[in-house]
C-alpha positions as CSV (number, residue, x, y, z in Angstrom):
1,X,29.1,-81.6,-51.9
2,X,26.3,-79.3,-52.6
3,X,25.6,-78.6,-48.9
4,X,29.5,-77.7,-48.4
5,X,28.8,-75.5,-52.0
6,X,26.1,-73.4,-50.7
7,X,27.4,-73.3,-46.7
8,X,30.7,-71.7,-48.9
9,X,28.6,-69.4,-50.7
10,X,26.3,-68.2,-47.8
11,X,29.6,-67.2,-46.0
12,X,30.9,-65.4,-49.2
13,X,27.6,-63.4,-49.3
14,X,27.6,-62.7,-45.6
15,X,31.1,-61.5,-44.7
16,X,30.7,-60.4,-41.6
17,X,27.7,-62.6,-40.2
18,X,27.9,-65.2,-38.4
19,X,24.9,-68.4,-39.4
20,X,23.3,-71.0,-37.9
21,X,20.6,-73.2,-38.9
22,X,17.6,-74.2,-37.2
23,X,13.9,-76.1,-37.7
24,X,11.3,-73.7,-37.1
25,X,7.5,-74.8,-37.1
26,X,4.2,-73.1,-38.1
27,X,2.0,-72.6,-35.3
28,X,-1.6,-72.6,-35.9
29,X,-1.8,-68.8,-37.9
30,X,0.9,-70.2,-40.1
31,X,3.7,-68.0,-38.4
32,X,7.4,-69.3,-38.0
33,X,7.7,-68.8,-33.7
34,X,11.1,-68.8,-32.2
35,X,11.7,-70.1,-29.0
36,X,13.5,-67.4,-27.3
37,X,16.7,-69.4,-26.0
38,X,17.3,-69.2,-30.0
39,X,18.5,-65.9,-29.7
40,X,21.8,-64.3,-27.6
41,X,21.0,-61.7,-27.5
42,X,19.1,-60.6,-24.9
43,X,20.3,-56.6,-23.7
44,X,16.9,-54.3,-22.6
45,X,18.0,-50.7,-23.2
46,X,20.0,-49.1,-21.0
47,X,19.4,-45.2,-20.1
48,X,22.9,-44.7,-22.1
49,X,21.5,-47.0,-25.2
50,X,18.7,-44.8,-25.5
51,X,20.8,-41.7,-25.7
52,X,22.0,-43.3,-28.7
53,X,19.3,-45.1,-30.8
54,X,15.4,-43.6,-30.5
55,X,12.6,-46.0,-29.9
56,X,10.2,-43.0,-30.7
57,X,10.4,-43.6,-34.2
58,X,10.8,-45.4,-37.6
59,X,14.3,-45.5,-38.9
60,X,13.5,-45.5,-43.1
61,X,16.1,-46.5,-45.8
62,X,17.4,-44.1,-48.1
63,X,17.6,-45.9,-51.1
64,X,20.9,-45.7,-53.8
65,X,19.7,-43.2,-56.5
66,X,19.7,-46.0,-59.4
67,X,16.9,-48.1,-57.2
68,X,13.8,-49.3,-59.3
69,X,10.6,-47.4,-58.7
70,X,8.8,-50.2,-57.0
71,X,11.9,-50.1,-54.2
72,X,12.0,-46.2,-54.2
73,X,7.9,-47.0,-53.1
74,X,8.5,-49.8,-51.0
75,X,12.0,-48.5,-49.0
76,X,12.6,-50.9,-45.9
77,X,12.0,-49.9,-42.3
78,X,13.4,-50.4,-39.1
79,X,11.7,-49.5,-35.6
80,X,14.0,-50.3,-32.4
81,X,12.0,-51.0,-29.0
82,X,12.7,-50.9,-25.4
83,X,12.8,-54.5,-24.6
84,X,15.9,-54.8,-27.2
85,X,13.7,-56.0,-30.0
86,X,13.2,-54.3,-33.4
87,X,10.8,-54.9,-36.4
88,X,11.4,-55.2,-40.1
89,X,8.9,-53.7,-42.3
90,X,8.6,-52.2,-45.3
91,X,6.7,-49.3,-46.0
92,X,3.9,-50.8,-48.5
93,X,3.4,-53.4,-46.3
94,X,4.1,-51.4,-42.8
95,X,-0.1,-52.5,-41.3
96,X,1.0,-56.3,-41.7
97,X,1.6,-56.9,-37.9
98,X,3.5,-59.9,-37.0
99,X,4.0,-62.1,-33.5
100,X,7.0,-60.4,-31.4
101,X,8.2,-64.0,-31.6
102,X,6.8,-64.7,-35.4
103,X,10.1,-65.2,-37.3
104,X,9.1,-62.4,-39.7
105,X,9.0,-60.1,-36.8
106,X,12.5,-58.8,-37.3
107,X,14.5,-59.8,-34.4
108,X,16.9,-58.9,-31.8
109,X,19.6,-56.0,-31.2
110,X,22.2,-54.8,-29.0
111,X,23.9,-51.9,-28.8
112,X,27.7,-51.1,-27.7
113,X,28.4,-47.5,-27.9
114,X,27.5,-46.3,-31.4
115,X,28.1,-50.0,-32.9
116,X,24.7,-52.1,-33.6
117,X,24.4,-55.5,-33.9
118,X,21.3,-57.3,-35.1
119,X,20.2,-60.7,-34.7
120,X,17.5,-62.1,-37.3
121,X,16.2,-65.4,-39.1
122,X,16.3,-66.2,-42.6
123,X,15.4,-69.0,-45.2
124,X,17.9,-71.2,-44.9
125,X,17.4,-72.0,-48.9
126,X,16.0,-68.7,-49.6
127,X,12.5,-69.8,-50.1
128,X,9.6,-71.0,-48.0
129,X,11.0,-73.8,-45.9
130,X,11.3,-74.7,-42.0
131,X,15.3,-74.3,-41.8
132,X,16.4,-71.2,-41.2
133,X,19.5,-69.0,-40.4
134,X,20.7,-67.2,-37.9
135,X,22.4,-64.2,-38.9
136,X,24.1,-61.6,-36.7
137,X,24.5,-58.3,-38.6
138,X,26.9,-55.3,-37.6
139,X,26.5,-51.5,-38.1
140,X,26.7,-47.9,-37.2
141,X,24.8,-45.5,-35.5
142,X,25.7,-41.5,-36.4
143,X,23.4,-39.2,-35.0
144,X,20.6,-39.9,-36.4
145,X,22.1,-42.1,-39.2
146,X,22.0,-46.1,-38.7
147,X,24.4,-47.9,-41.7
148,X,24.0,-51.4,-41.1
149,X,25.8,-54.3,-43.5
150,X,23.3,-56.7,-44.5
151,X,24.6,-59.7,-46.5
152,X,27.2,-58.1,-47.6
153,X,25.8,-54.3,-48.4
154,X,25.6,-51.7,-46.8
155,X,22.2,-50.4,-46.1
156,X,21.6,-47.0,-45.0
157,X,18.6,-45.8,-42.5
158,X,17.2,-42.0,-41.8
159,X,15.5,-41.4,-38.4
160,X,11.7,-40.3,-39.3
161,X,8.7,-39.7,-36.9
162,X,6.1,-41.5,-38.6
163,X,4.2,-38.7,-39.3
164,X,7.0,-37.5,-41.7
165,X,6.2,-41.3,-43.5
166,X,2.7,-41.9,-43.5
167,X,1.4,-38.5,-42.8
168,X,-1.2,-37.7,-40.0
């Protein structure tokens, strides 16, 4: 009963993504790695894709105007590769590098005209466990705009060069 409680609620929070649930092991540095075949997608960017979304630099959030300080410090941030990879950072904690296959890394993308989806991994129970979700996330791309929802909100990204960030 309490599983089918919180499988009901994780869809009501979701919406739009789609979860799976998976045992992931530490390996020896105490990262989460996924084995590859856990993800589908699997798109490299296309000479059209990178017409659209730039691997060049960090896309920041801009943050609702009511955030708390400490979030207004610590906005999230999003950097899109080649290889269709991206990382999830934050930008207090931006120099914390993580295994391209380290759960925490961020995850997986693909791109079909302007429309993003994302793939990434999640505590299954919210905390520190070895289950975790697989969530598929959907947004837009605008110029140089990204809205993306994630759990059910709708976060929204600024291209940036990462001088404009960090400064030099």
């Amino acid at each position: 009963m309490v599983k089918r409680l919180i499988c009901v609620l994780i869809i009501f929070l979701s919406m739009e993504s789609c979860f799976n649930y998976y045992y992931i092991k530490e390996d020896e540095d105490k990262e989460r790695i996924l084995n590859p075949g856990l993800f589908s997608f699997n798109q490299k960017m296309s000479l059209e894709n990178s017409k659209i979304i730039d691997t060049t630099c960090l896309y920041l959030q801009l943050l609702p105007y009511n955030s708390s300080i400490s979030e207004k410090e610590n906005p999230g941030i999003m950097i899109f590769h080649n290889d269709g990879t991206y990382e999830s950072r934050s930008k207090k904690y931006f120099n914390i590098s993580y295994k391209k296959s380290s759960v925490y890394y961020g995850g997986k993308f693909i791109l079909d005209g302007n429309t993003l989806k994302i793939q990434s991994f999640y505590p299954s129970s919210g905390g520190k466990t070895n289950y975790f979700d697989r969530v598929i996330c959907q947004g837009k791309i605008n110029n140089d705009t990204v809205v993306i929802k994630i759990f059910n909100h709708n976060r929204v990204f600024l291209k940036k060069r990462y001088e404009d960030v960090f400064g030099k």
